[in-house]
mmCIF file of the N, C-alpha and C atoms, coordinates in Angstrom:
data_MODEL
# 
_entry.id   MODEL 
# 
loop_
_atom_site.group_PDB 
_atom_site.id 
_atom_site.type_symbol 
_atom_site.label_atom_id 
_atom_site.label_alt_id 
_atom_site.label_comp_id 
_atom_site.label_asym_id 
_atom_site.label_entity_id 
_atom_site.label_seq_id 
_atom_site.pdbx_PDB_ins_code 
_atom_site.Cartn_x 
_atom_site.Cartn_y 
_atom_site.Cartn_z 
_atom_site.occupancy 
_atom_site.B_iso_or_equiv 
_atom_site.pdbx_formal_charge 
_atom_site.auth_seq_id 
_atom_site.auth_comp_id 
_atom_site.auth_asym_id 
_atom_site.auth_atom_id 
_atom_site.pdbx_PDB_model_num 
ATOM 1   N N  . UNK A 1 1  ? -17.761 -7.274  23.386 1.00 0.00 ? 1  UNK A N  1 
ATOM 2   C CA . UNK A 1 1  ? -16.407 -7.004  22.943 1.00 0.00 ? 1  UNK A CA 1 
ATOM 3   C C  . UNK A 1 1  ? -16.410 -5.724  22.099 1.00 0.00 ? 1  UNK A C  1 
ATOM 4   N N  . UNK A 1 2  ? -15.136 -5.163  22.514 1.00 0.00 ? 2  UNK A N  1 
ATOM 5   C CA . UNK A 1 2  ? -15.217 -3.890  21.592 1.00 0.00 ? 2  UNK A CA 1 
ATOM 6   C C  . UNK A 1 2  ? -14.933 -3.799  20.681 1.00 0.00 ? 2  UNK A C  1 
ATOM 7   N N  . UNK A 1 3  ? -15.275 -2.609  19.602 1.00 0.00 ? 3  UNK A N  1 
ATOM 8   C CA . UNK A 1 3  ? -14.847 -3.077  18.189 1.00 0.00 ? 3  UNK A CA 1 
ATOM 9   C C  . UNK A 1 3  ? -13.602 -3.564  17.889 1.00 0.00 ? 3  UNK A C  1 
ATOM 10  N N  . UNK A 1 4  ? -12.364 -2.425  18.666 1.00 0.00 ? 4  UNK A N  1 
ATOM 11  C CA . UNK A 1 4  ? -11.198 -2.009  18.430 1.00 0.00 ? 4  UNK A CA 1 
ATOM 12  C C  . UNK A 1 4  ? -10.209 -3.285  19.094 1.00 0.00 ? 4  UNK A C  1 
ATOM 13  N N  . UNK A 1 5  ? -11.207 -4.324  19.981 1.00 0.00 ? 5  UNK A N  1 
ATOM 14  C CA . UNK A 1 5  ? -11.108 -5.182  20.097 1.00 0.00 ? 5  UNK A CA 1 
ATOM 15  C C  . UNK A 1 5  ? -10.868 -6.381  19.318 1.00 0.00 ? 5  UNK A C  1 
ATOM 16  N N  . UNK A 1 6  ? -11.691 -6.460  18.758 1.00 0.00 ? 6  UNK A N  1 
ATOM 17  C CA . UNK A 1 6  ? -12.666 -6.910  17.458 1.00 0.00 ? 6  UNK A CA 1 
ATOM 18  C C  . UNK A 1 6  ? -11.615 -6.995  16.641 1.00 0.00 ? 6  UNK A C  1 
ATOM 19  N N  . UNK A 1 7  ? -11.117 -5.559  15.779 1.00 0.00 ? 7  UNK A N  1 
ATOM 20  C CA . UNK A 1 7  ? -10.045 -5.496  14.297 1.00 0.00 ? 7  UNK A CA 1 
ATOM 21  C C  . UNK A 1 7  ? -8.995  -6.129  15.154 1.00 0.00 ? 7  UNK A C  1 
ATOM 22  N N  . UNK A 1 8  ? -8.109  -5.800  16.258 1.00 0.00 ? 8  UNK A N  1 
ATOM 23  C CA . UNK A 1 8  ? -6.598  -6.332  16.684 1.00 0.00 ? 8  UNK A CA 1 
ATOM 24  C C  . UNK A 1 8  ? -6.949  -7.651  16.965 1.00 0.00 ? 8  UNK A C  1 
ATOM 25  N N  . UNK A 1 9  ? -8.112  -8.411  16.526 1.00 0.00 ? 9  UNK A N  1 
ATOM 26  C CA . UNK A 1 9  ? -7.827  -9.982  17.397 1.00 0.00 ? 9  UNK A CA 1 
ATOM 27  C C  . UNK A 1 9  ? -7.939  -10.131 15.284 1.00 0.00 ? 9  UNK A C  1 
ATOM 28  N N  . UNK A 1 10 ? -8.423  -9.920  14.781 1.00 0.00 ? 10 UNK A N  1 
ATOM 29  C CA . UNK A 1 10 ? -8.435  -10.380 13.347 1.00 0.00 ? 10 UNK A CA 1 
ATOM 30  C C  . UNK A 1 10 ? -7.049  -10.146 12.318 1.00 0.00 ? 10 UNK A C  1 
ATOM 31  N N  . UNK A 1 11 ? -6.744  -8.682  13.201 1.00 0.00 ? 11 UNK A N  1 
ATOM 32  C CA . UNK A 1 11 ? -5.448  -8.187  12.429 1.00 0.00 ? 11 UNK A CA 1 
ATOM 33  C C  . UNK A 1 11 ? -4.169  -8.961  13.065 1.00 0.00 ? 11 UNK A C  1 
ATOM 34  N N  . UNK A 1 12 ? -4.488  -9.622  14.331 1.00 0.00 ? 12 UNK A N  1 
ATOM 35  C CA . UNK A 1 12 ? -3.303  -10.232 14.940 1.00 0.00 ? 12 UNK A CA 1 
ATOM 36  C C  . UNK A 1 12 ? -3.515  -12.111 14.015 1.00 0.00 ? 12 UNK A C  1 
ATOM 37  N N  . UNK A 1 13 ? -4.393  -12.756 14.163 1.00 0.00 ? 13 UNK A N  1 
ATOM 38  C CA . UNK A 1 13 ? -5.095  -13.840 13.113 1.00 0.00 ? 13 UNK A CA 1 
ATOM 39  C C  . UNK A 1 13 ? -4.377  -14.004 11.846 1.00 0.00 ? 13 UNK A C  1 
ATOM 40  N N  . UNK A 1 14 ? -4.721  -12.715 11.185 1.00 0.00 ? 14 UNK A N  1 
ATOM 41  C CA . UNK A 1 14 ? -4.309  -13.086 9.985  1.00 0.00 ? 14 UNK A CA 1 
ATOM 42  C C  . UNK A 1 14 ? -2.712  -12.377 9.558  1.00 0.00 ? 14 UNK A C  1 
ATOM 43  N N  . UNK A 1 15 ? -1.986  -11.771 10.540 1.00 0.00 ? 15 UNK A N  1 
ATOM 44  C CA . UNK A 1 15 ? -0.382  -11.320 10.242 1.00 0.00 ? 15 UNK A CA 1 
ATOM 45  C C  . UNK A 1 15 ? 0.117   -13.070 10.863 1.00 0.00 ? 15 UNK A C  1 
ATOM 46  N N  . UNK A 1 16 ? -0.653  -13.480 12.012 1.00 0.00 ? 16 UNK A N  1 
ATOM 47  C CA . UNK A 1 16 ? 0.600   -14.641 12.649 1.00 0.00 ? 16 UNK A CA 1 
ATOM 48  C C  . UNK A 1 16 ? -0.007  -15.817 12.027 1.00 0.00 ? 16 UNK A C  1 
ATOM 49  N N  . UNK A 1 17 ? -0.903  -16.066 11.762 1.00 0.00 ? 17 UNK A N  1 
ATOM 50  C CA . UNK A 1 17 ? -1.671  -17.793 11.081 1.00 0.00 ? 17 UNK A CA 1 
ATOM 51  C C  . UNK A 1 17 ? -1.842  -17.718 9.736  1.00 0.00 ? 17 UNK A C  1 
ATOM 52  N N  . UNK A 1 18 ? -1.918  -16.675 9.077  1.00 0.00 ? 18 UNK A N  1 
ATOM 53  C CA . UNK A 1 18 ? -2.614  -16.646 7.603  1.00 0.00 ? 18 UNK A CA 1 
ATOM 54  C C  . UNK A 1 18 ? -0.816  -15.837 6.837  1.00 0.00 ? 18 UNK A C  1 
ATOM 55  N N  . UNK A 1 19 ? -0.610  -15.070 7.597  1.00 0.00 ? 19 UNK A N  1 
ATOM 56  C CA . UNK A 1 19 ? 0.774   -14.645 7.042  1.00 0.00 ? 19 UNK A CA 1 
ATOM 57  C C  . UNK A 1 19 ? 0.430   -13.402 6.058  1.00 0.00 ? 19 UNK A C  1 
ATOM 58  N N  . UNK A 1 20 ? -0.501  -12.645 6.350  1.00 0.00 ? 20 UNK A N  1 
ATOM 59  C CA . UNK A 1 20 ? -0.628  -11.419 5.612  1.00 0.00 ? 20 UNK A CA 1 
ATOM 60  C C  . UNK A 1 20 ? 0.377   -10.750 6.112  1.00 0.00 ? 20 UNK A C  1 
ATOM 61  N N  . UNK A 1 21 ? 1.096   -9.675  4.998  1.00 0.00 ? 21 UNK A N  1 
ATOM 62  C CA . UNK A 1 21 ? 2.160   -8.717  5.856  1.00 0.00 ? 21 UNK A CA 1 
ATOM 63  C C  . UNK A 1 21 ? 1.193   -7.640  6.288  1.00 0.00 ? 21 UNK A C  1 
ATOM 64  N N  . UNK A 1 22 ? 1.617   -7.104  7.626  1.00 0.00 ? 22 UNK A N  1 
ATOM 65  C CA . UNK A 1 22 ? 0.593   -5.828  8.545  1.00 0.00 ? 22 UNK A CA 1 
ATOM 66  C C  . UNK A 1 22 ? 0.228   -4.873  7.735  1.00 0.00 ? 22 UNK A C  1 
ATOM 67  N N  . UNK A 1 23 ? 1.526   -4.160  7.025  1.00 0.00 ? 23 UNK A N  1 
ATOM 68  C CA . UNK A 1 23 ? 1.385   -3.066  6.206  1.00 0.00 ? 23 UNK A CA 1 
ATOM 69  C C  . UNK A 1 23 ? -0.238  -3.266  4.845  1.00 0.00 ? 23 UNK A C  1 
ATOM 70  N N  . UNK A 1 24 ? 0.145   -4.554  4.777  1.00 0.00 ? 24 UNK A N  1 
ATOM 71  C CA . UNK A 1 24 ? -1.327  -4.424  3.961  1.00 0.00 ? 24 UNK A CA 1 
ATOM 72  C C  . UNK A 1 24 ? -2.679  -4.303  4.628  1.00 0.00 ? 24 UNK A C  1 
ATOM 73  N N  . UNK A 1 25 ? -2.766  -3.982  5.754  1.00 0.00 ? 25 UNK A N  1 
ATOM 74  C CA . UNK A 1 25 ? -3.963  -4.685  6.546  1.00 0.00 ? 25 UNK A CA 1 
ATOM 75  C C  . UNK A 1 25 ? -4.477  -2.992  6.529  1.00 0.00 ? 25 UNK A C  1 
ATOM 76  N N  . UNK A 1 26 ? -6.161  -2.840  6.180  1.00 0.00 ? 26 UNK A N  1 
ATOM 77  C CA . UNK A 1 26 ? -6.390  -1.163  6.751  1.00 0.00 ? 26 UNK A CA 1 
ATOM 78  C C  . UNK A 1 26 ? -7.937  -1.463  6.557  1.00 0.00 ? 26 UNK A C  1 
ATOM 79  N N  . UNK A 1 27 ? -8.908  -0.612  6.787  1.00 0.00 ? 27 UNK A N  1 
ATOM 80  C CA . UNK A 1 27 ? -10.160 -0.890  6.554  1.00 0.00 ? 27 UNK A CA 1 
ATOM 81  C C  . UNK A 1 27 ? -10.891 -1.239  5.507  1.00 0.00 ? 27 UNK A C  1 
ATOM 82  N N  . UNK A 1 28 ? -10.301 -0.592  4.179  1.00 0.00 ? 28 UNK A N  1 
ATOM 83  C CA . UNK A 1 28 ? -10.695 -1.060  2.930  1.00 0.00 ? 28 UNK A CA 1 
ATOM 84  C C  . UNK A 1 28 ? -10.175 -1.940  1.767  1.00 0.00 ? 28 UNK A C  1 
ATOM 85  N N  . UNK A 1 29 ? -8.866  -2.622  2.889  1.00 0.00 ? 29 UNK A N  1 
ATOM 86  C CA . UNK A 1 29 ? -8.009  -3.540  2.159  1.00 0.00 ? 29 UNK A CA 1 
ATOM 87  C C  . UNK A 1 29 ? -9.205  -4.856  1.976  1.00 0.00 ? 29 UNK A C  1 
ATOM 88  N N  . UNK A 1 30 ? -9.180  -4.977  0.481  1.00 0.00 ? 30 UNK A N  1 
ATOM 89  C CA . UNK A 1 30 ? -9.917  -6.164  0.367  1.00 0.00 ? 30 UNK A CA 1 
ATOM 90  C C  . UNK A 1 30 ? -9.513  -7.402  0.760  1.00 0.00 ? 30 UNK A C  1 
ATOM 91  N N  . UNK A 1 31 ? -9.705  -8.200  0.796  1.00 0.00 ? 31 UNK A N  1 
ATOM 92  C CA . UNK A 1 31 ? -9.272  -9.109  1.438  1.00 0.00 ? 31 UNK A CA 1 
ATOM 93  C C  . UNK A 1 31 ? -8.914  -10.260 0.273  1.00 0.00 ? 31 UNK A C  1 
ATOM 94  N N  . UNK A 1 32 ? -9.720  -10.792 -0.523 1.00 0.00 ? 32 UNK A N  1 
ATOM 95  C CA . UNK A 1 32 ? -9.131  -11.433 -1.366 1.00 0.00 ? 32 UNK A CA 1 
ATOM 96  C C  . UNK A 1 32 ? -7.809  -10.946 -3.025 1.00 0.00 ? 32 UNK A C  1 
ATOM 97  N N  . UNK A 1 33 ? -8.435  -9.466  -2.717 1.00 0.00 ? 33 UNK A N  1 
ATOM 98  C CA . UNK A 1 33 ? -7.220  -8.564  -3.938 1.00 0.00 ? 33 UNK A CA 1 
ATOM 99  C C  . UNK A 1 33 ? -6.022  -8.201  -3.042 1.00 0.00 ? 33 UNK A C  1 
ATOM 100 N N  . UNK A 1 34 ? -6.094  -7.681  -2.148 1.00 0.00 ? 34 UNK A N  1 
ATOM 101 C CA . UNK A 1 34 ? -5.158  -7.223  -1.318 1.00 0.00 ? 34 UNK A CA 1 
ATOM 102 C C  . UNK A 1 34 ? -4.573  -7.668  -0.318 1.00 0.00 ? 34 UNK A C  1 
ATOM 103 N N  . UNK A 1 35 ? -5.224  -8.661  0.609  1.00 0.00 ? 35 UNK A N  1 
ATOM 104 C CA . UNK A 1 35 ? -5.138  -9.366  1.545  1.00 0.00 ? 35 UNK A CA 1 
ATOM 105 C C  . UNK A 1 35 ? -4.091  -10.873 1.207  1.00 0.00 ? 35 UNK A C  1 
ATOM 106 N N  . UNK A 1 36 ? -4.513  -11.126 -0.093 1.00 0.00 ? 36 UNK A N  1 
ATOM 107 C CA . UNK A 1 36 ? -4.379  -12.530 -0.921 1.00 0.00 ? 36 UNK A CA 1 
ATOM 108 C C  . UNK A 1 36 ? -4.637  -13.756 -0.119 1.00 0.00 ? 36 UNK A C  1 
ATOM 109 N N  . UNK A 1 37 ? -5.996  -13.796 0.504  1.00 0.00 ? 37 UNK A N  1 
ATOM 110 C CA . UNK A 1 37 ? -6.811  -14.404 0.875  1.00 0.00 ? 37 UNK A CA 1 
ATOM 111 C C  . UNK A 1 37 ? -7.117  -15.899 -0.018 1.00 0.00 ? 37 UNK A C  1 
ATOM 112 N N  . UNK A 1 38 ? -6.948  -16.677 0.166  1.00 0.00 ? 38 UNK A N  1 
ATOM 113 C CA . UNK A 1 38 ? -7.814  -17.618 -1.220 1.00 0.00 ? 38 UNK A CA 1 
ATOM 114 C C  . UNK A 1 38 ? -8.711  -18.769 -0.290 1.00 0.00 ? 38 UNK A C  1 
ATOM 115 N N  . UNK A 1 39 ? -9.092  -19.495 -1.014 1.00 0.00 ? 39 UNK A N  1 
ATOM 116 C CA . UNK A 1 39 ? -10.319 -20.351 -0.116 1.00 0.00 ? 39 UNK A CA 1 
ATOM 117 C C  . UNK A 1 39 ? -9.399  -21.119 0.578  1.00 0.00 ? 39 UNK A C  1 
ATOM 118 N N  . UNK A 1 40 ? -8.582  -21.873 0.482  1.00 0.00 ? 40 UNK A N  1 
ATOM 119 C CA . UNK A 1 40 ? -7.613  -22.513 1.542  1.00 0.00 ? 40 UNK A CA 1 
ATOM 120 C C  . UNK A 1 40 ? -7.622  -21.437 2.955  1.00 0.00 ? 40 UNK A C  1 
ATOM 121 N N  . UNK A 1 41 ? -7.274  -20.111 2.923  1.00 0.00 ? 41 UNK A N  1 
ATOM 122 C CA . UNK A 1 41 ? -6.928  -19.774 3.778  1.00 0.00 ? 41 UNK A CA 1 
ATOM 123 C C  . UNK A 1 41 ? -8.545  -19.387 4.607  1.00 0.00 ? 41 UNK A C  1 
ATOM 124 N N  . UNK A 1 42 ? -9.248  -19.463 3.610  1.00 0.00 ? 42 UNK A N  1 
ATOM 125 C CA . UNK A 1 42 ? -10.813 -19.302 4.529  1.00 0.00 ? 42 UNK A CA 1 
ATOM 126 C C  . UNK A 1 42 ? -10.952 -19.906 5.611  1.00 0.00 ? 42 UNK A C  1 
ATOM 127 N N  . UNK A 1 43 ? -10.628 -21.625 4.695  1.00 0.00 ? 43 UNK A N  1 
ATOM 128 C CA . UNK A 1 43 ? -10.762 -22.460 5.967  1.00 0.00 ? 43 UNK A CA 1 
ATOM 129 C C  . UNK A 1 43 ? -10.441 -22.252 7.041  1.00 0.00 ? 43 UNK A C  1 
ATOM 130 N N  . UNK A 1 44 ? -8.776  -21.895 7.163  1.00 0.00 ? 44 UNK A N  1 
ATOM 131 C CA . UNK A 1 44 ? -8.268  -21.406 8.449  1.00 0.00 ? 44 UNK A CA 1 
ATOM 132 C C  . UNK A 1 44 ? -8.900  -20.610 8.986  1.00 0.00 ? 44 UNK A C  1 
ATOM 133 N N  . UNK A 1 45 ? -9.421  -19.739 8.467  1.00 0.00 ? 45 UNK A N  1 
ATOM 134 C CA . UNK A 1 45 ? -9.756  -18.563 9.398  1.00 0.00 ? 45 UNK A CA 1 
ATOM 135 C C  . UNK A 1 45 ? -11.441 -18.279 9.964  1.00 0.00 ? 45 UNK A C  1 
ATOM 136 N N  . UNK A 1 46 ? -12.136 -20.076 8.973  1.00 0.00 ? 46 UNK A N  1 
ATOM 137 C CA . UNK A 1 46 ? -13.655 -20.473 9.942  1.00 0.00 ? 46 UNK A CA 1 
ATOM 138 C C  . UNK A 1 46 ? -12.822 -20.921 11.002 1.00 0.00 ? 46 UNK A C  1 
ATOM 139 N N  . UNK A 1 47 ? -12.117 -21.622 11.111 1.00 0.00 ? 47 UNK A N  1 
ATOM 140 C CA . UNK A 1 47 ? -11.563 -21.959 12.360 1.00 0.00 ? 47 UNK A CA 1 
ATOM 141 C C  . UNK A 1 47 ? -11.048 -21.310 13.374 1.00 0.00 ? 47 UNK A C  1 
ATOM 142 N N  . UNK A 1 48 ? -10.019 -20.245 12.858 1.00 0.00 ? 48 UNK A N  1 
ATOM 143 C CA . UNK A 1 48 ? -9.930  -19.340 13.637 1.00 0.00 ? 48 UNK A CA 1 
ATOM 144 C C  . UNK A 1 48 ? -10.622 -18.053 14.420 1.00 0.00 ? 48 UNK A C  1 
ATOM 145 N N  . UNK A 1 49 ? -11.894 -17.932 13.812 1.00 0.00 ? 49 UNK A N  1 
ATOM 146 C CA . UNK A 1 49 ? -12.908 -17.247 13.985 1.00 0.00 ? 49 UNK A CA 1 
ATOM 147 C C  . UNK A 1 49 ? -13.604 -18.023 15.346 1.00 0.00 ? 49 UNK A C  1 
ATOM 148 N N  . UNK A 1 50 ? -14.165 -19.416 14.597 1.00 0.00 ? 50 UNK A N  1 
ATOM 149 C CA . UNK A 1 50 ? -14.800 -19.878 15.766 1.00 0.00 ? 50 UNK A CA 1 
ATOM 150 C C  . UNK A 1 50 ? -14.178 -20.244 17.035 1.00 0.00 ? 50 UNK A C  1 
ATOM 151 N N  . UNK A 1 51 ? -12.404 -20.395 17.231 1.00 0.00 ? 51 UNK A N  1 
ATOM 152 C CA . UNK A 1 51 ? -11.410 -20.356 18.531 1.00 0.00 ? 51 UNK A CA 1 
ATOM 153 C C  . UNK A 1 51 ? -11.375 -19.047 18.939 1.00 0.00 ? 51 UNK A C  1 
ATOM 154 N N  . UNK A 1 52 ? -11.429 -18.001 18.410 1.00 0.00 ? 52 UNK A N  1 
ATOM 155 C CA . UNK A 1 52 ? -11.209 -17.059 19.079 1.00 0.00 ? 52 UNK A CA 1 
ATOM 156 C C  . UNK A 1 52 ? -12.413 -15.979 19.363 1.00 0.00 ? 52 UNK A C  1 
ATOM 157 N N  . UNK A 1 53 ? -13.579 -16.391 18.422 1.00 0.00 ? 53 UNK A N  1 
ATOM 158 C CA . UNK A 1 53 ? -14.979 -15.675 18.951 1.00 0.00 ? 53 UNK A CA 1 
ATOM 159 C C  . UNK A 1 53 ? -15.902 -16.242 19.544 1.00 0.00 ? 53 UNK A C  1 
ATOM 160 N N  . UNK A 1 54 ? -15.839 -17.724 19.365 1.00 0.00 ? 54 UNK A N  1 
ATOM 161 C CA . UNK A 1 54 ? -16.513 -18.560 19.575 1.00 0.00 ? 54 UNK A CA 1 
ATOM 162 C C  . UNK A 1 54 ? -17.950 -19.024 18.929 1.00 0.00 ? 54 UNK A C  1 
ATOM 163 N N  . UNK A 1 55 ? -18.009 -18.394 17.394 1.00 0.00 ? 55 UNK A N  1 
ATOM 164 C CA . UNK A 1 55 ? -18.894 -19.331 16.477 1.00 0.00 ? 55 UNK A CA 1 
ATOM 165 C C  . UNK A 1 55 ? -18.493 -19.305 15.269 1.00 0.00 ? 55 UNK A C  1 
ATOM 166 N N  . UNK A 1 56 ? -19.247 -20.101 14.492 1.00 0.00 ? 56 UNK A N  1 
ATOM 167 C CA . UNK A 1 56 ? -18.910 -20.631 13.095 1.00 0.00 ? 56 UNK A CA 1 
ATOM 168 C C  . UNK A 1 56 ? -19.670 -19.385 12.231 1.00 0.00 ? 56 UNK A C  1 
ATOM 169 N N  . UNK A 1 57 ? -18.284 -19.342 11.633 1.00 0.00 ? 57 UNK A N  1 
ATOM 170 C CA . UNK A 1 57 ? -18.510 -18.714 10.135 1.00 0.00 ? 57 UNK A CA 1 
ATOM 171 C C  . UNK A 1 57 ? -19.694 -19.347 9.137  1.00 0.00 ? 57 UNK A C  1 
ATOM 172 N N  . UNK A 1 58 ? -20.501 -18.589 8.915  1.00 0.00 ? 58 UNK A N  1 
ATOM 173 C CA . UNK A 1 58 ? -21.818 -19.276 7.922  1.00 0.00 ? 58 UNK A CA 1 
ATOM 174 C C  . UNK A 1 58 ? -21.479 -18.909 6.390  1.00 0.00 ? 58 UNK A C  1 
ATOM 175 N N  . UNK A 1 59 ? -21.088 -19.680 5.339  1.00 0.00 ? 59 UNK A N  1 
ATOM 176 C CA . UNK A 1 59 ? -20.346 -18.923 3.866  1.00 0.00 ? 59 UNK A CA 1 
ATOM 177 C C  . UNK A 1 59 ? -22.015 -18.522 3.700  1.00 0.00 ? 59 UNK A C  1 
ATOM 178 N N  . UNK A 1 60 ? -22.933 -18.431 3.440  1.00 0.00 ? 60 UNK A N  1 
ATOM 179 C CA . UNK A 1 60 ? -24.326 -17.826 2.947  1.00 0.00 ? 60 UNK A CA 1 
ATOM 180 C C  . UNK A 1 60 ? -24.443 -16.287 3.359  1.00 0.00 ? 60 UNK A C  1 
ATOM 181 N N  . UNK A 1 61 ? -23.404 -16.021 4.708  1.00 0.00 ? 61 UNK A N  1 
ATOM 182 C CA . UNK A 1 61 ? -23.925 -15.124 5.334  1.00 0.00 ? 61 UNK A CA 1 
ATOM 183 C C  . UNK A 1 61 ? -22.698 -13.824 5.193  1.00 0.00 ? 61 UNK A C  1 
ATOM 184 N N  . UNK A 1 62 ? -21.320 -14.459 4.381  1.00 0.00 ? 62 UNK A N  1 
ATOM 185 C CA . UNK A 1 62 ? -20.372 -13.941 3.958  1.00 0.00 ? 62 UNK A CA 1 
ATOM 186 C C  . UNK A 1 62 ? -20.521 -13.285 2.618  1.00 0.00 ? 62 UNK A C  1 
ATOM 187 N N  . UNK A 1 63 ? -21.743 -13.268 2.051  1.00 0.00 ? 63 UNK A N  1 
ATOM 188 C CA . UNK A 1 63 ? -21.815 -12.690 0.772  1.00 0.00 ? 63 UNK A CA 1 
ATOM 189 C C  . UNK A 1 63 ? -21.775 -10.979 0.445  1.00 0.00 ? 63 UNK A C  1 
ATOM 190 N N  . UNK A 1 64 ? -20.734 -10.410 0.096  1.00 0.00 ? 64 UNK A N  1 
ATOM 191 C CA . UNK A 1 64 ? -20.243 -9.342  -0.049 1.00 0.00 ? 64 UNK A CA 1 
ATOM 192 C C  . UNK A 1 64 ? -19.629 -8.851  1.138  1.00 0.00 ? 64 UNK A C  1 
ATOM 193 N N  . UNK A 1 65 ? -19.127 -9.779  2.144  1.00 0.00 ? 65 UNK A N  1 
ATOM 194 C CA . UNK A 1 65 ? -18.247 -9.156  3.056  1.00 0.00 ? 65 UNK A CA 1 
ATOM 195 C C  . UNK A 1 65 ? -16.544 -9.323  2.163  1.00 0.00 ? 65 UNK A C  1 
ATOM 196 N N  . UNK A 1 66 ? -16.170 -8.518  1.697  1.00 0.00 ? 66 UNK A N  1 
ATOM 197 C CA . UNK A 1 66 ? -15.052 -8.208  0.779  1.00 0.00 ? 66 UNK A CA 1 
ATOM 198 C C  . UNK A 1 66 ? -14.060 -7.656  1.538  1.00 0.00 ? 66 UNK A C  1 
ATOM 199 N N  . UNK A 1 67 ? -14.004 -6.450  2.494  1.00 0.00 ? 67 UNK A N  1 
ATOM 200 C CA . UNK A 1 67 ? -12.984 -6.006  2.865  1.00 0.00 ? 67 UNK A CA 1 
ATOM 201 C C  . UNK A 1 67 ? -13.204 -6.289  4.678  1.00 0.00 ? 67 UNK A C  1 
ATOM 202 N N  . UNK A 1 68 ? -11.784 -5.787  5.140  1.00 0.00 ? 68 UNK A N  1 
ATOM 203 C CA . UNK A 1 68 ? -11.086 -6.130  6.350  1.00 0.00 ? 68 UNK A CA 1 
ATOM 204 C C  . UNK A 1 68 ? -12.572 -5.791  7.028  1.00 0.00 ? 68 UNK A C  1 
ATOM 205 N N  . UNK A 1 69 ? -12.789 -3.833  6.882  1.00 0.00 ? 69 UNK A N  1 
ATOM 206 C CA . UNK A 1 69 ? -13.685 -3.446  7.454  1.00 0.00 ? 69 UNK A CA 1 
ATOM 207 C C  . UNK A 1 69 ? -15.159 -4.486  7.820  1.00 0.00 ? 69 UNK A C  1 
ATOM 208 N N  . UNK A 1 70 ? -15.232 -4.496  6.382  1.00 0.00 ? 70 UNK A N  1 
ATOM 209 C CA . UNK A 1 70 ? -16.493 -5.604  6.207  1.00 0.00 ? 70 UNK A CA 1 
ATOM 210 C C  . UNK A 1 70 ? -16.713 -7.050  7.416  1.00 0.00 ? 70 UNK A C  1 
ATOM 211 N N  . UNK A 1 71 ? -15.563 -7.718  7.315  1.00 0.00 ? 71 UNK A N  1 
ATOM 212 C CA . UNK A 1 71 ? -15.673 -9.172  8.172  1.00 0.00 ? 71 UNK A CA 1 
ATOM 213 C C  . UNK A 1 71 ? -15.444 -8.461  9.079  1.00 0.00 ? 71 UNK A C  1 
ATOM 214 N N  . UNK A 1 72 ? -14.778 -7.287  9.926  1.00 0.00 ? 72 UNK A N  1 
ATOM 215 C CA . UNK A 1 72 ? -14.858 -7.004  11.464 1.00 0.00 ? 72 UNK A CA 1 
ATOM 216 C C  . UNK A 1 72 ? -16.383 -6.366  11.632 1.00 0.00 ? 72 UNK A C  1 
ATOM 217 N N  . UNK A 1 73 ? -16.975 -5.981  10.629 1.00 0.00 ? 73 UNK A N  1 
ATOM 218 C CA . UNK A 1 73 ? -19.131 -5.664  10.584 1.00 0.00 ? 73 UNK A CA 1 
ATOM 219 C C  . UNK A 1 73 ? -19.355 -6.877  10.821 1.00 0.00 ? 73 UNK A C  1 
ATOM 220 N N  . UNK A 1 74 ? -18.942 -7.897  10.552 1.00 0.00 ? 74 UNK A N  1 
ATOM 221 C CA . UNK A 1 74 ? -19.717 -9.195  10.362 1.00 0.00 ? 74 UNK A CA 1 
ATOM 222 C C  . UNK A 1 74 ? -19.555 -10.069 11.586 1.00 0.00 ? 74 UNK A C  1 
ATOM 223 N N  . UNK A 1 75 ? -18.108 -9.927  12.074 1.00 0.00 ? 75 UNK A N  1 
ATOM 224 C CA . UNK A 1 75 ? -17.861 -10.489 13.735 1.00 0.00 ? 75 UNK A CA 1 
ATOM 225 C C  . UNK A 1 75 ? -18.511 -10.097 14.483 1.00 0.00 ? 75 UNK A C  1 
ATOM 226 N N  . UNK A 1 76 ? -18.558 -8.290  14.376 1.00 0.00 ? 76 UNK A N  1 
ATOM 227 C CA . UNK A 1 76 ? -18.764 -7.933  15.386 1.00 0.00 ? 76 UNK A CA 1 
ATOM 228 C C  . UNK A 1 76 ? -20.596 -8.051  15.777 1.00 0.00 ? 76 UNK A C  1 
ATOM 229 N N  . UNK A 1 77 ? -21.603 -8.030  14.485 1.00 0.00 ? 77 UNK A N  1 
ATOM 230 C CA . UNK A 1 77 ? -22.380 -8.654  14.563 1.00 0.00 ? 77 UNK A CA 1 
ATOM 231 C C  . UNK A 1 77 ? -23.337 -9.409  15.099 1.00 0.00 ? 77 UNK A C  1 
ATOM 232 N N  . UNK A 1 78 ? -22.223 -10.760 14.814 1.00 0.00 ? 78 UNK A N  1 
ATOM 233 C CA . UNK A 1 78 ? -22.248 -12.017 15.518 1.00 0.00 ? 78 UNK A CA 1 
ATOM 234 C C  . UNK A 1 78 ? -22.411 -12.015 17.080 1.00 0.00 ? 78 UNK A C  1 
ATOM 235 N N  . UNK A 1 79 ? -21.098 -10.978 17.366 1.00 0.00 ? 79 UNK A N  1 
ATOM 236 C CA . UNK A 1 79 ? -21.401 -10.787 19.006 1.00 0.00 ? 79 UNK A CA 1 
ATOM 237 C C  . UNK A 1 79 ? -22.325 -10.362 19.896 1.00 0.00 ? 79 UNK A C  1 
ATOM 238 N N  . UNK A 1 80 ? -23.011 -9.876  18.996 1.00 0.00 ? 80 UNK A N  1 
ATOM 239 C CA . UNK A 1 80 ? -23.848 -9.160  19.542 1.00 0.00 ? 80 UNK A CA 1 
ATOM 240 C C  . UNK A 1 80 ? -25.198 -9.485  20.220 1.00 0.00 ? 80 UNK A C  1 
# 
C-alpha cells in the first residue's frame, strides 16, 4: 500500500469515526494536543486500524508516535 494511500485511509478514519475537524489534520499535527485524541478515542482507532489494515495496534510499540506523520511511519511499517 502506498503511503499516500496510507495518510487518506487515516485522515478519512479519524474526520468520519473519531470526528476530528480536516482542517486540523497535517503532518505535524499532534495528535493528542491538536488532534484531541484521548485514550477513549485510541480504542476506536486499535479497532479501526486493525478493520482497515488488518492488524492490531501494539501500545509498547506506540511510544513516541505523537504526530499524524508519526502513526502513518508506524502503519505504514506494519505493512510492510
Amino acid at each position: 500500500m502506498e503511503r499516500k494511500e496510507i495518510e487518506e485511509k487515516v485522515k478519512q478514519f479519524l474526520i468520519e469515526d473519531i470526528e476530528v475537524d480536516e482542517e486540523k489534520i497535517f503532518p505535524d499535527a499532534r495528535l493528542k494536543d491538536d488532534l484531541g485524541i484521548d485514550s477513549l478515542d485510541f480504542v476506536d482507532i486499535v479497532v479501526l486500524v486493525n478493520d482497515k489494515f488488518g492488524f492490531k495496534i501494539k501500545q509498547e510499540e506506540m511510544i513516541g508516535v505523537d504526530t499524524f506523520s508519526k502513526f502513518c511511519d508506524y502503519i505504514e511499517t506494519k505493512l510492510k
